[in-house]
VMD Tcl script that builds the backbone (N, CA, C; Angstrom):
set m [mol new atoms 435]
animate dup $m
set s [atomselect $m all]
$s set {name element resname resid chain x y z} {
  {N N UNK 1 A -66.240 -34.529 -97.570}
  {CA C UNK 1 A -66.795 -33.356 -98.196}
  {C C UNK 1 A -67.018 -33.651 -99.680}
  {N N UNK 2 A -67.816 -33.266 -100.223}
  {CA C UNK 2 A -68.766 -33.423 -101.519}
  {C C UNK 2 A -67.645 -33.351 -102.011}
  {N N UNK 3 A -66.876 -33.491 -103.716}
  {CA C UNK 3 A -65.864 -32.477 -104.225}
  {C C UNK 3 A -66.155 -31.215 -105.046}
  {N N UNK 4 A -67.725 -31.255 -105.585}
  {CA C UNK 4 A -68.228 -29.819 -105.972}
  {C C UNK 4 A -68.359 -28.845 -104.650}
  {N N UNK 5 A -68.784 -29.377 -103.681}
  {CA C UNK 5 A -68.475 -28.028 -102.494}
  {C C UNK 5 A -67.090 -27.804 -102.474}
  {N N UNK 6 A -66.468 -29.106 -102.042}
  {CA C UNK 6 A -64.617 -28.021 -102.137}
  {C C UNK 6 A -63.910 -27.557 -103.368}
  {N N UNK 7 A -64.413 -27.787 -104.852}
  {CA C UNK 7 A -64.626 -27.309 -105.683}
  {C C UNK 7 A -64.595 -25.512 -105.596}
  {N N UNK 8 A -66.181 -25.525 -104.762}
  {CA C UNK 8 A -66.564 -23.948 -104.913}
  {C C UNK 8 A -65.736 -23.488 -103.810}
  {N N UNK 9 A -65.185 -23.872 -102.807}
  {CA C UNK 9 A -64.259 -22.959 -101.509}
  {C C UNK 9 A -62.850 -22.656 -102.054}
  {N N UNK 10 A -62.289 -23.677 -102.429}
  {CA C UNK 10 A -61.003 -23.223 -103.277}
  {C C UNK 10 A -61.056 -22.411 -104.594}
  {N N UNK 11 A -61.914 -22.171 -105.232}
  {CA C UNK 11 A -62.464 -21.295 -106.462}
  {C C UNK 11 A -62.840 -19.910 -105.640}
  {N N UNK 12 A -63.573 -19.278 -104.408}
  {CA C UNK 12 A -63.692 -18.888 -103.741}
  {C C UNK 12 A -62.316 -17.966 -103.479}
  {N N UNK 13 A -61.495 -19.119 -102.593}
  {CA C UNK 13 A -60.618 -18.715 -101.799}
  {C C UNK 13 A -59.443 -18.195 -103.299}
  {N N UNK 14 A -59.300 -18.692 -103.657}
  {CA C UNK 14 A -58.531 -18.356 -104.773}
  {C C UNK 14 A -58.923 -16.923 -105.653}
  {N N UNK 15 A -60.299 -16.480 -105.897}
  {CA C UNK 15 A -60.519 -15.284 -106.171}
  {C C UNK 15 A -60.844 -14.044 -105.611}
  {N N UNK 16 A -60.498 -14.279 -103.980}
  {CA C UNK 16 A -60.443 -13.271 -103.049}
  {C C UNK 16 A -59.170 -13.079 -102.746}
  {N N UNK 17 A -57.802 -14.033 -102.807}
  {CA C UNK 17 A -56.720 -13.360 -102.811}
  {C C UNK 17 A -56.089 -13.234 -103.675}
  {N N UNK 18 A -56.879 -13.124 -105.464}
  {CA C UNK 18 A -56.212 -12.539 -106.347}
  {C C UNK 18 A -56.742 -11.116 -106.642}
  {N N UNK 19 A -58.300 -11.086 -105.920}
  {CA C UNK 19 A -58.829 -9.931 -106.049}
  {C C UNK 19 A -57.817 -8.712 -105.019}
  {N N UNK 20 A -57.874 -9.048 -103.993}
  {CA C UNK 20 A -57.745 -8.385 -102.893}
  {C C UNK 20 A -56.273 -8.404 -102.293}
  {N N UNK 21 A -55.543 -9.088 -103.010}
  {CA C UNK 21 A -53.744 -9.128 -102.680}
  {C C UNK 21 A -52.975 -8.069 -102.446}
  {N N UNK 22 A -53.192 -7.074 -102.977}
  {CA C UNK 22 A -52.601 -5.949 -102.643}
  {C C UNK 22 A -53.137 -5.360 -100.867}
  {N N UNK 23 A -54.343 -5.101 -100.535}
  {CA C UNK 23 A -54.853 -4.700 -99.484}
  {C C UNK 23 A -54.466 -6.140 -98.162}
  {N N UNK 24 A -54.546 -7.314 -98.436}
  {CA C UNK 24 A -54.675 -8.451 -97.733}
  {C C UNK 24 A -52.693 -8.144 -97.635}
  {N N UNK 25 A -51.994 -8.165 -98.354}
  {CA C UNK 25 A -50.837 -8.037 -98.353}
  {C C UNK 25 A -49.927 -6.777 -97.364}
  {N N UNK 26 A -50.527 -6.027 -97.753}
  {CA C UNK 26 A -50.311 -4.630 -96.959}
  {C C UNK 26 A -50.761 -4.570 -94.936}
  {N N UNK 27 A -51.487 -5.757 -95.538}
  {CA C UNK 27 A -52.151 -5.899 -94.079}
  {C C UNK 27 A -51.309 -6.748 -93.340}
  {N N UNK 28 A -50.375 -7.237 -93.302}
  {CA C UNK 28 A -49.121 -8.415 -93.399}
  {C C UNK 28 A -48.124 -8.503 -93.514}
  {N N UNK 29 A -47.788 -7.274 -93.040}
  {CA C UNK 29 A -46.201 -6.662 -93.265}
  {C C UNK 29 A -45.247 -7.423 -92.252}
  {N N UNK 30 A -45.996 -6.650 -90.702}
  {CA C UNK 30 A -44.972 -7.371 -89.687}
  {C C UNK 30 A -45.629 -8.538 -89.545}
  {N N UNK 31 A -44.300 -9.223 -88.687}
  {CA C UNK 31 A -44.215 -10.590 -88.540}
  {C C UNK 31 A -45.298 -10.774 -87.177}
  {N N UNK 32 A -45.833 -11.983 -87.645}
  {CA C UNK 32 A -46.807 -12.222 -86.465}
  {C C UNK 32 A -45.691 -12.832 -84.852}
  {N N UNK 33 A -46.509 -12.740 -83.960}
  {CA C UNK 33 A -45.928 -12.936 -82.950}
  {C C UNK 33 A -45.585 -14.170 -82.679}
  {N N UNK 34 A -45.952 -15.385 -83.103}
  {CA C UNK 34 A -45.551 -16.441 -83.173}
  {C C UNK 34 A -44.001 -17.114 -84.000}
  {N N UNK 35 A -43.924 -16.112 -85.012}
  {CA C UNK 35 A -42.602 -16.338 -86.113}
  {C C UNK 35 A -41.556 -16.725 -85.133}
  {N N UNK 36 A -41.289 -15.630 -83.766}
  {CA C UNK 36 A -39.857 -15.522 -82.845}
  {C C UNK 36 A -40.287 -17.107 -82.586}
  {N N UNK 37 A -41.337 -17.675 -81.759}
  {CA C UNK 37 A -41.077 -18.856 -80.965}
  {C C UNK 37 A -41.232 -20.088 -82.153}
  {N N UNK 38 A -41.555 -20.107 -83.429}
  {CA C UNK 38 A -41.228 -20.929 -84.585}
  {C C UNK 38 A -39.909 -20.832 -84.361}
  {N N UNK 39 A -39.175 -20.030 -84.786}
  {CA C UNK 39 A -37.533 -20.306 -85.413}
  {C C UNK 39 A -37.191 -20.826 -84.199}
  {N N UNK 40 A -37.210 -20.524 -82.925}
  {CA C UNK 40 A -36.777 -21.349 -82.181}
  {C C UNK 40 A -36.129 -23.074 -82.504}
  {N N UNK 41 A -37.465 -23.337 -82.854}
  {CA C UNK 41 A -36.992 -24.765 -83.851}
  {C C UNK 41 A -36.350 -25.183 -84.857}
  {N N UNK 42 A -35.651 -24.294 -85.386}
  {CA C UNK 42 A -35.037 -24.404 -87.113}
  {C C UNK 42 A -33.438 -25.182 -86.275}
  {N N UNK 43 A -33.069 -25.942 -87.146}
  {CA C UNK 43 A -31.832 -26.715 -86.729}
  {C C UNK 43 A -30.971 -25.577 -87.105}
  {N N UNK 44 A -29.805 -26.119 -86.321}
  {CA C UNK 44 A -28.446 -24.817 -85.960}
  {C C UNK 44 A -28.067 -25.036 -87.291}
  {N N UNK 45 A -27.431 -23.699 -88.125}
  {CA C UNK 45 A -26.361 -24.044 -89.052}
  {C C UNK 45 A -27.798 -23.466 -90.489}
  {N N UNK 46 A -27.106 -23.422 -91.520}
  {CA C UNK 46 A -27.693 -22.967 -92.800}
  {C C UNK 46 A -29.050 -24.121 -93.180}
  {N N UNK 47 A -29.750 -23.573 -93.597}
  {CA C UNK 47 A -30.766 -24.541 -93.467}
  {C C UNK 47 A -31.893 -24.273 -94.938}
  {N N UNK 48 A -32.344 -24.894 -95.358}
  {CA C UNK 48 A -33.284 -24.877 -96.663}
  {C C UNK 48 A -34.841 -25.019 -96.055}
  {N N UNK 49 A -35.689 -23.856 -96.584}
  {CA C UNK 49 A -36.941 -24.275 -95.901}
  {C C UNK 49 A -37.862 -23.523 -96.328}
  {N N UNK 50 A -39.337 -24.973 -96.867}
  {CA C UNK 50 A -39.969 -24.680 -98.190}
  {C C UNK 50 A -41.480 -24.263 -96.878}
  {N N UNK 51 A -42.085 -23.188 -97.415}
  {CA C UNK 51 A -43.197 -22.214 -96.797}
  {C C UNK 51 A -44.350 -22.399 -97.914}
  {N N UNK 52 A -44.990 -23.071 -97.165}
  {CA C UNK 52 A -46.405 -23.759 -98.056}
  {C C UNK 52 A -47.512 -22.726 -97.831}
  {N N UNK 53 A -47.827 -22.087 -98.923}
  {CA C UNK 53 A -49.290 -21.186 -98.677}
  {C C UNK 53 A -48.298 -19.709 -98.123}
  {N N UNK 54 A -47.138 -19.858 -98.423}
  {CA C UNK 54 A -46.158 -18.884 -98.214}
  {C C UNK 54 A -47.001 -16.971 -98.382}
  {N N UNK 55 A -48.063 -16.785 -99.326}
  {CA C UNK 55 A -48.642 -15.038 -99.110}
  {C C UNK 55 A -47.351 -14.538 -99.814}
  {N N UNK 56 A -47.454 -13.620 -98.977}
  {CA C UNK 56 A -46.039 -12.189 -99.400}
  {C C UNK 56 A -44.987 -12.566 -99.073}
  {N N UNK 57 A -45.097 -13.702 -98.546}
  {CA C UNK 57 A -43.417 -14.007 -98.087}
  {C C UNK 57 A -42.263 -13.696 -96.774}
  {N N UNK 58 A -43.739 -13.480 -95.720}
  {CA C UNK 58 A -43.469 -12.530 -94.773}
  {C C UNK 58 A -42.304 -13.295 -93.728}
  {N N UNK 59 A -42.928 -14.810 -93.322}
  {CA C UNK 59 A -42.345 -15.731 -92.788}
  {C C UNK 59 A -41.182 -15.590 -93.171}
  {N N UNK 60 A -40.213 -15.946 -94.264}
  {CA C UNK 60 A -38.856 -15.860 -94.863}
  {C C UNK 60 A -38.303 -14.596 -94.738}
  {N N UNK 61 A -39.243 -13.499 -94.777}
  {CA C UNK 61 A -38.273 -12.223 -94.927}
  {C C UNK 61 A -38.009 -12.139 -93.134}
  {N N UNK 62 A -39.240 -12.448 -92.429}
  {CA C UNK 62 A -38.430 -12.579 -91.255}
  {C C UNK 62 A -37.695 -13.397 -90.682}
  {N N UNK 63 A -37.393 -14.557 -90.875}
  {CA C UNK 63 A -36.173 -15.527 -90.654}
  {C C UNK 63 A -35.018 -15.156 -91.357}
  {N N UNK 64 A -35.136 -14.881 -92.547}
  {CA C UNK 64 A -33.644 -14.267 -93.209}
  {C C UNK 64 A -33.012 -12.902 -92.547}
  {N N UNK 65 A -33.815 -12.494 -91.601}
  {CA C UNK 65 A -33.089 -11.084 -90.432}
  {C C UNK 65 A -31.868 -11.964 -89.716}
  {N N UNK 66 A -32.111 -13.092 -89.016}
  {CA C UNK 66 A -31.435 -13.339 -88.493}
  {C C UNK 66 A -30.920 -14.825 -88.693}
  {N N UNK 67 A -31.347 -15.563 -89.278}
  {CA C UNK 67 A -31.216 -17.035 -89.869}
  {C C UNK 67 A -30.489 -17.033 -91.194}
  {N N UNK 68 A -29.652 -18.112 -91.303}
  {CA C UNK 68 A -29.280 -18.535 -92.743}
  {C C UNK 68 A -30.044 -19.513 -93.189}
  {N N UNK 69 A -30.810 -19.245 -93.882}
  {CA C UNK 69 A -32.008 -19.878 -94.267}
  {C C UNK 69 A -32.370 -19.652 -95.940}
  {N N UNK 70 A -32.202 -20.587 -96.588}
  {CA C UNK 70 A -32.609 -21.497 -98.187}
  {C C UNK 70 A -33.701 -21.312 -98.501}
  {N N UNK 71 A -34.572 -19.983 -98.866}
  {CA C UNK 71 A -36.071 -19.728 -98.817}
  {C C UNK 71 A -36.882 -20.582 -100.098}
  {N N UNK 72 A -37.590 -21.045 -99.940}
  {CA C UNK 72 A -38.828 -21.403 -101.009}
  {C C UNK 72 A -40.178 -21.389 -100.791}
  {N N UNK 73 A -40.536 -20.474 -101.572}
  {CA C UNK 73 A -42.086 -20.281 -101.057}
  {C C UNK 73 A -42.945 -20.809 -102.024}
  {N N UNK 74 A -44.085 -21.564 -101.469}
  {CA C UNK 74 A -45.262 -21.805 -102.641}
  {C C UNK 74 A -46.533 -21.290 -101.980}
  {N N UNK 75 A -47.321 -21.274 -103.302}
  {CA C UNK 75 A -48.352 -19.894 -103.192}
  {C C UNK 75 A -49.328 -20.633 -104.837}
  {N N UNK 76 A -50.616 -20.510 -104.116}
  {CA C UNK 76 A -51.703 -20.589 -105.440}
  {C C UNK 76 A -52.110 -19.305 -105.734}
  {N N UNK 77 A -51.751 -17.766 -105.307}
  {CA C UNK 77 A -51.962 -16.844 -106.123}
  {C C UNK 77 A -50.798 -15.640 -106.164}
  {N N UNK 78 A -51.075 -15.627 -107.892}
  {CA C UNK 78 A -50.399 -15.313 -108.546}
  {C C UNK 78 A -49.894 -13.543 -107.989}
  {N N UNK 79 A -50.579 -12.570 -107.235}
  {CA C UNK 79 A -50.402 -11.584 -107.010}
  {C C UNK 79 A -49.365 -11.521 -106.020}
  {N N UNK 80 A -49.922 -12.750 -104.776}
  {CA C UNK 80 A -48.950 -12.472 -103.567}
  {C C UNK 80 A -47.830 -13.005 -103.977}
  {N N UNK 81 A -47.392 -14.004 -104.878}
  {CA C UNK 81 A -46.065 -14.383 -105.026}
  {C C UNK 81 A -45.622 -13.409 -105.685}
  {N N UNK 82 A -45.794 -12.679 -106.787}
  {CA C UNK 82 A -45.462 -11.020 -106.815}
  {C C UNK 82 A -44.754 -10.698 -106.080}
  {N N UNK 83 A -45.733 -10.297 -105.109}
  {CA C UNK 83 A -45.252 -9.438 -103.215}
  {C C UNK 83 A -44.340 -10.074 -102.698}
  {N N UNK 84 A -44.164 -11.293 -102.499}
  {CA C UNK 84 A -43.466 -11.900 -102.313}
  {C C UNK 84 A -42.041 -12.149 -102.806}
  {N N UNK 85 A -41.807 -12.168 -104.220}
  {CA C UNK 85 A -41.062 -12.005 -104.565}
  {C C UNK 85 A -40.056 -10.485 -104.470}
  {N N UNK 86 A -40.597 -9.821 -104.375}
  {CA C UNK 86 A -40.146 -8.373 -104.412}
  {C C UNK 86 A -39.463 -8.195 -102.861}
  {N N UNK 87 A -40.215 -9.030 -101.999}
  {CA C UNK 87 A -39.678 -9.108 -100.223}
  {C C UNK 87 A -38.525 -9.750 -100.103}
  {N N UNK 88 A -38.265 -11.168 -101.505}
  {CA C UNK 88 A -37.408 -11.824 -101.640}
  {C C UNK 88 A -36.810 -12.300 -102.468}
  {N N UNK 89 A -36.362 -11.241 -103.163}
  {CA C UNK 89 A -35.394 -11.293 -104.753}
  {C C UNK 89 A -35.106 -12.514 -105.018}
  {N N UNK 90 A -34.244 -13.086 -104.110}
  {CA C UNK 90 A -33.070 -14.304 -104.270}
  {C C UNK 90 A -33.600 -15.600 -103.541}
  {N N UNK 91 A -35.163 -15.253 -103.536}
  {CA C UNK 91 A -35.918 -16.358 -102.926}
  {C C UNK 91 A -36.340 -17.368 -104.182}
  {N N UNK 92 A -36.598 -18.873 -104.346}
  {CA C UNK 92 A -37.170 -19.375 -105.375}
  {C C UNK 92 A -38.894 -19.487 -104.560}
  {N N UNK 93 A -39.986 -19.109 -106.117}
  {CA C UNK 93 A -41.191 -19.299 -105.973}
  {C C UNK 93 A -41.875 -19.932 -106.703}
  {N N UNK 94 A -42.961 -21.099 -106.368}
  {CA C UNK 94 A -43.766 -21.634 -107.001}
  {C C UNK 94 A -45.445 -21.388 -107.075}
  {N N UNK 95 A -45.602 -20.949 -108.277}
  {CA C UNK 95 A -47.035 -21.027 -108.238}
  {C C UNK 95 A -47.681 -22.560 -108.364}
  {N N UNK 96 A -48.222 -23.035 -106.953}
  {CA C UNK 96 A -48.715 -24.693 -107.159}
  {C C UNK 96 A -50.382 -24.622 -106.438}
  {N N UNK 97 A -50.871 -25.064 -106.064}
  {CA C UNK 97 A -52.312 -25.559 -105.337}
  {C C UNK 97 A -52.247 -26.534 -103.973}
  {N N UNK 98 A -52.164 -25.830 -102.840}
  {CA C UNK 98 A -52.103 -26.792 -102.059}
  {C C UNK 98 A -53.122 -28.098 -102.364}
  {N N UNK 99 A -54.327 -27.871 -102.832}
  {CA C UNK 99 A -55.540 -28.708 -102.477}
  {C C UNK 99 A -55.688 -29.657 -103.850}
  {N N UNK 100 A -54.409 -29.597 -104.752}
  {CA C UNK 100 A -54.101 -30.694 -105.450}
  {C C UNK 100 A -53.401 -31.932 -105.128}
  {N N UNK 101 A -53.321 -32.961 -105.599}
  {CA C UNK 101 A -52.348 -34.408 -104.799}
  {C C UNK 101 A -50.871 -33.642 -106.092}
  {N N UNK 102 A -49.834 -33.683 -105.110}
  {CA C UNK 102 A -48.868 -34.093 -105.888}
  {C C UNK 102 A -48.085 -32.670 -105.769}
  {N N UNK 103 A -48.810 -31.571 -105.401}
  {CA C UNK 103 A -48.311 -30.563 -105.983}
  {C C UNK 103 A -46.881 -29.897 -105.547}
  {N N UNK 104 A -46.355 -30.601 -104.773}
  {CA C UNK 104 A -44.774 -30.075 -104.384}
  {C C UNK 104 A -43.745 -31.359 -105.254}
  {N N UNK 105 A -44.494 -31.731 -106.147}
  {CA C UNK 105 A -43.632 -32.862 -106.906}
  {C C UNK 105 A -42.402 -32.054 -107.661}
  {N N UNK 106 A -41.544 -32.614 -107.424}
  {CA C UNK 106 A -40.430 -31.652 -108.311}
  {C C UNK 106 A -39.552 -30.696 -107.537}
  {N N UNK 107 A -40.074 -30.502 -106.332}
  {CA C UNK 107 A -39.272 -29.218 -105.829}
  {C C UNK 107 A -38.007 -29.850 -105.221}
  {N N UNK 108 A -37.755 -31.022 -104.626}
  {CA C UNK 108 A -36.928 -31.554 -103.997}
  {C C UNK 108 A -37.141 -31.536 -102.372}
  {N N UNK 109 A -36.085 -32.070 -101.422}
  {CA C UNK 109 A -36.565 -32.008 -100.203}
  {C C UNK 109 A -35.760 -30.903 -99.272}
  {N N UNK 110 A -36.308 -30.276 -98.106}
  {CA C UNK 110 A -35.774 -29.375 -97.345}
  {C C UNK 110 A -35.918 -30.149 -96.134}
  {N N UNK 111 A -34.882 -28.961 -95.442}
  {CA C UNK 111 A -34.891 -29.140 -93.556}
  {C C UNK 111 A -35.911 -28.924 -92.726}
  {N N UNK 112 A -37.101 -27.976 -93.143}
  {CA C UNK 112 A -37.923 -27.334 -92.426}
  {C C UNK 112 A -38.947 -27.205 -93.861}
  {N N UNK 113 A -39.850 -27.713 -93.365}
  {CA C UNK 113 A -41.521 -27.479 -94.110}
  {C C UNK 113 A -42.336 -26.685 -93.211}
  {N N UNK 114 A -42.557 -25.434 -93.622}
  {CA C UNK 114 A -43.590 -25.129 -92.809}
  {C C UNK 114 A -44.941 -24.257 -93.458}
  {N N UNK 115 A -45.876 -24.724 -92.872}
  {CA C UNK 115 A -47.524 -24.308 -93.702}
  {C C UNK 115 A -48.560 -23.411 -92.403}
  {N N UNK 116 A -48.330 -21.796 -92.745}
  {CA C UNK 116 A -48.554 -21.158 -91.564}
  {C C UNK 116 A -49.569 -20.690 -91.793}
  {N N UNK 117 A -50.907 -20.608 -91.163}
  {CA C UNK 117 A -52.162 -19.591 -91.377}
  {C C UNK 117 A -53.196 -20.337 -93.051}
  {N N UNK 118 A -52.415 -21.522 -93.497}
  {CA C UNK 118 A -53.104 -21.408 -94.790}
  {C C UNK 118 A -53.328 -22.990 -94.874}
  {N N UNK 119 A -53.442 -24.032 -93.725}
  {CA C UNK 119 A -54.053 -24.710 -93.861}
  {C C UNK 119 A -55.468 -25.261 -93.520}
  {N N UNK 120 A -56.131 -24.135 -93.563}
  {CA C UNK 120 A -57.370 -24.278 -93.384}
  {C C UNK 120 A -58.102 -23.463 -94.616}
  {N N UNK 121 A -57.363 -23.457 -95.990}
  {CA C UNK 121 A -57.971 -22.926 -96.890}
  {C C UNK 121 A -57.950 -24.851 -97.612}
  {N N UNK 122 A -57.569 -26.034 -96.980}
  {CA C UNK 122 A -57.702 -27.159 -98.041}
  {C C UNK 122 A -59.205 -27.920 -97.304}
  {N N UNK 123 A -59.735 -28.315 -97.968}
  {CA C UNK 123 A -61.292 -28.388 -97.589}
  {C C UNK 123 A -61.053 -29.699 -97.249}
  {N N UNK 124 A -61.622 -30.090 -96.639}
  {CA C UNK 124 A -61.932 -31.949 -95.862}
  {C C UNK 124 A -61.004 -32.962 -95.407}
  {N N UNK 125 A -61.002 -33.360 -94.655}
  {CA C UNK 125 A -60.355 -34.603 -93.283}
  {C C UNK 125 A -59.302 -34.945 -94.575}
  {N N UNK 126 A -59.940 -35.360 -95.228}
  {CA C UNK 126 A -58.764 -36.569 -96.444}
  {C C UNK 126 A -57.777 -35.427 -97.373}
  {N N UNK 127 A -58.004 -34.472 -97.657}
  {CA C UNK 127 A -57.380 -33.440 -98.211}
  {C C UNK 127 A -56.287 -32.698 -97.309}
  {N N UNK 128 A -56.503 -32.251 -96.291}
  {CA C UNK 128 A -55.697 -31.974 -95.281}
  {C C UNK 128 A -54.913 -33.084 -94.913}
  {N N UNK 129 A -54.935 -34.043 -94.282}
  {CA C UNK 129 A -54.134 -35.584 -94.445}
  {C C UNK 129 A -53.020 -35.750 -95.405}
  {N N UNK 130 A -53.517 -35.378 -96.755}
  {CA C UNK 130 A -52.754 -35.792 -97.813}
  {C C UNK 130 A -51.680 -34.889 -97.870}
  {N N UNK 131 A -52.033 -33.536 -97.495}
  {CA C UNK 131 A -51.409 -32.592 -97.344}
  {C C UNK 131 A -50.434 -32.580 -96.616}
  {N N UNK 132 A -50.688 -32.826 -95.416}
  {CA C UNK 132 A -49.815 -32.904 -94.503}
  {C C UNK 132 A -48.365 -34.325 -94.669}
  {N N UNK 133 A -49.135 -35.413 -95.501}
  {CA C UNK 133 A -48.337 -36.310 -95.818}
  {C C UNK 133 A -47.054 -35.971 -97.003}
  {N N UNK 134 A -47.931 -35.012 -97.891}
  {CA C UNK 134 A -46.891 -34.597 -98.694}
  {C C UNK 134 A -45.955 -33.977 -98.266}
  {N N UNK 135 A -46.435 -32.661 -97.385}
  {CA C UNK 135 A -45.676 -31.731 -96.938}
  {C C UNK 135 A -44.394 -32.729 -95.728}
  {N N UNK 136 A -44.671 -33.620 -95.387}
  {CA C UNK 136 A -43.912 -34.831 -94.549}
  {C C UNK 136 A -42.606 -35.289 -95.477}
  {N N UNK 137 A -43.050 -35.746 -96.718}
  {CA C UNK 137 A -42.278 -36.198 -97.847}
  {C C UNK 137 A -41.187 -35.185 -98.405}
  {N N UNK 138 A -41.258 -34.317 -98.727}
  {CA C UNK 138 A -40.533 -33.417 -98.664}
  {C C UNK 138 A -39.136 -33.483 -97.718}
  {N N UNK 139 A -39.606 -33.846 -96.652}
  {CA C UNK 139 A -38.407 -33.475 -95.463}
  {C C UNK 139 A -37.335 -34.433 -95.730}
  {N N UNK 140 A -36.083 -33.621 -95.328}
  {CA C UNK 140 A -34.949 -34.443 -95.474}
  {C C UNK 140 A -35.054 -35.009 -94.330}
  {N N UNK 141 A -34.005 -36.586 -94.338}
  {CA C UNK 141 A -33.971 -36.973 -92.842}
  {C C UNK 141 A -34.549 -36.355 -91.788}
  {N N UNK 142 A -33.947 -35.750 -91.336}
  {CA C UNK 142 A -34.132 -35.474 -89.942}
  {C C UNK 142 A -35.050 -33.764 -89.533}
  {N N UNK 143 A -35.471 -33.397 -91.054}
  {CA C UNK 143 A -35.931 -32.461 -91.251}
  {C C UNK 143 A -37.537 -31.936 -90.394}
  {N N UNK 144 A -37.770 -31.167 -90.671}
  {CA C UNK 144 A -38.649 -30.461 -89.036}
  {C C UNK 144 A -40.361 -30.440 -89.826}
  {N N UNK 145 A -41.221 -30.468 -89.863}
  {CA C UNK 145 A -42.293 -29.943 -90.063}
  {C C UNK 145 A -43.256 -29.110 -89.231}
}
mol reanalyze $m
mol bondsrecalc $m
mol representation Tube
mol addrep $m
């Protein structure tokens, strides 16, 4: 993909959910039906686990019902980590860019990486790849993606 076209989709995507975060947010309360058969997979016992493209924070507020679970959410707009934050006081949040190289540099590594509904906002074969490699790096040993 060109990088001025994925240029304009992430410029795009980025000013429709800073425009529209409140309504897109509200719309996203309950947990989608898939969340129950995710946790299924989370290893037994207290666990740390970083939510890429994390929104309002919905994923974590529903695993912390019944999971002991180490929340970290990252988020490229600035409104939903807001929302997010407010769902999860005692949660840590990063404002980063998925569709940058590098951008979970610094956070350290978790048990569980997971990137739900928001990897199809990173534009092209090699961008998604990288993504997914980072989001790989992250994991501790034996940690889950």
């Amino acid at each position: 993909m060109k990088s001025d076209v994925a240029a304009q989709l992430v410029a795009l995507n980025r000013n429709f959910y800073e425009e529209l975060a409140d309504p897109f947010a509200e719309s996203r309360l309950t947990p989608q039906p898939g969340f129950a058969q995710l946790a299924h997979y989370l290893p037994a016992g207290a666990v740390t686990l970083l939510d890429v493209g994390c929104g309002n924070g919905r994923f974590g507020h529903f695993l912390r019902q019944t999971y002991p679970i180490t929340y970290t959410g990252v988020d490229f707009t600035t409104a939903l980590l807001a929302k997010a934050q407010e769902l999860l006081p005692d949660a840590a949040f990063w404002q980063r860019d998925m569709t940058q190289p590098d951008f979970l540099h610094g956070l350290g590594t978790f048990d569980v990486v997971a990137c739900l509904a928001a990897m199809q906002h990173v534009p092209g074969y090699a961008n998604r790849l990288r993504l997914l490699q980072e989001m790989r790096a992250r994991l501790t040993g034996n940690g889950r993606l």
